[in-house]
N, C-alpha and C positions, 0 to 999 in steps of 0.2 A: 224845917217844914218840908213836908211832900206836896208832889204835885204830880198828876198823871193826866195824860191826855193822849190824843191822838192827833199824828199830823199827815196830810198827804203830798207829797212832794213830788215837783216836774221838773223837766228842762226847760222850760219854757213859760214866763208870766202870762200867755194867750191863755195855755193851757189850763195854767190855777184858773184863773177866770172864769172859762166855760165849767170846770167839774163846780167852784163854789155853786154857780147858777144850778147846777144840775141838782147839789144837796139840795141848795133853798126850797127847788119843787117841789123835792120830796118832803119839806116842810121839817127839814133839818135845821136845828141850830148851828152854823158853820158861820168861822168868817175867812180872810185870808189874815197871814202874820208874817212877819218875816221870819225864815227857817232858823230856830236858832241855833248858832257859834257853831256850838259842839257837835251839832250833827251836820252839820255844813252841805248840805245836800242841794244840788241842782243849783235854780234860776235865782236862790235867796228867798223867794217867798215859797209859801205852802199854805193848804186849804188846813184850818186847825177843827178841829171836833172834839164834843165831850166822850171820853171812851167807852163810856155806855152806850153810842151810840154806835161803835166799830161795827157790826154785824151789818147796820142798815148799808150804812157809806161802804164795807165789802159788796152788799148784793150791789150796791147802784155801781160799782165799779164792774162787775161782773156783767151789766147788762148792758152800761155803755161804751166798755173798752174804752175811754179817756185813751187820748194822742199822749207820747211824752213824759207818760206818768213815770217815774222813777222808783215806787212803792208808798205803801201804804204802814204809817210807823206807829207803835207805841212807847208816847215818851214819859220815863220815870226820869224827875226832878226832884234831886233830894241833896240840900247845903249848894246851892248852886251849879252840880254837877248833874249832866242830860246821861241817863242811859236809855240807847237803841231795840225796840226790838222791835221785829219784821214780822209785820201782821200779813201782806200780800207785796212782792216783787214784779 
């Protein structure tokens, strides 16, 4: 089975927090999750998005420069294994 989404990742759990808030505004489906294993990124959690939605969650990162953020990922999930790719650093 596949699986693709998008995840935003910090150094900081304050930080997930405020960006989750900031999609919700914009009337995004986002929640927080814990960052998974394999991409081992930051504070352990991450704001998750559906990646259809990657454009919007770019402009809103563009306009509110998030503290902390450590980038912004595309994760392909297929047999258990996470592959990385880097949608914004």
């Amino acid at each position: 089975m596949q699986e693709r989404f998008g995840i935003a990742a910090f150094r900081s759990r304050q930080h997930v927090l405020l960006f989750e808030s900031a999609l919700k505004r914009e009337g995004l489906n986002v929640h927080i999750v814990s960052t998974p294993r394999d991409v081992a990124l930051g504070c352990g959690l991450s704001v998750y998005f559906p990646i259809q939605d990657a454009p919007r969650v770019l402009s809103t990162v563009n306009r509110v420069h998030p503290e902390n953020m450590i980038g912004v990922y595309q994760v392909d999930r297929v047999g258990g294994r996470s592959k990385l790719t880097v949608l914004r650093q």
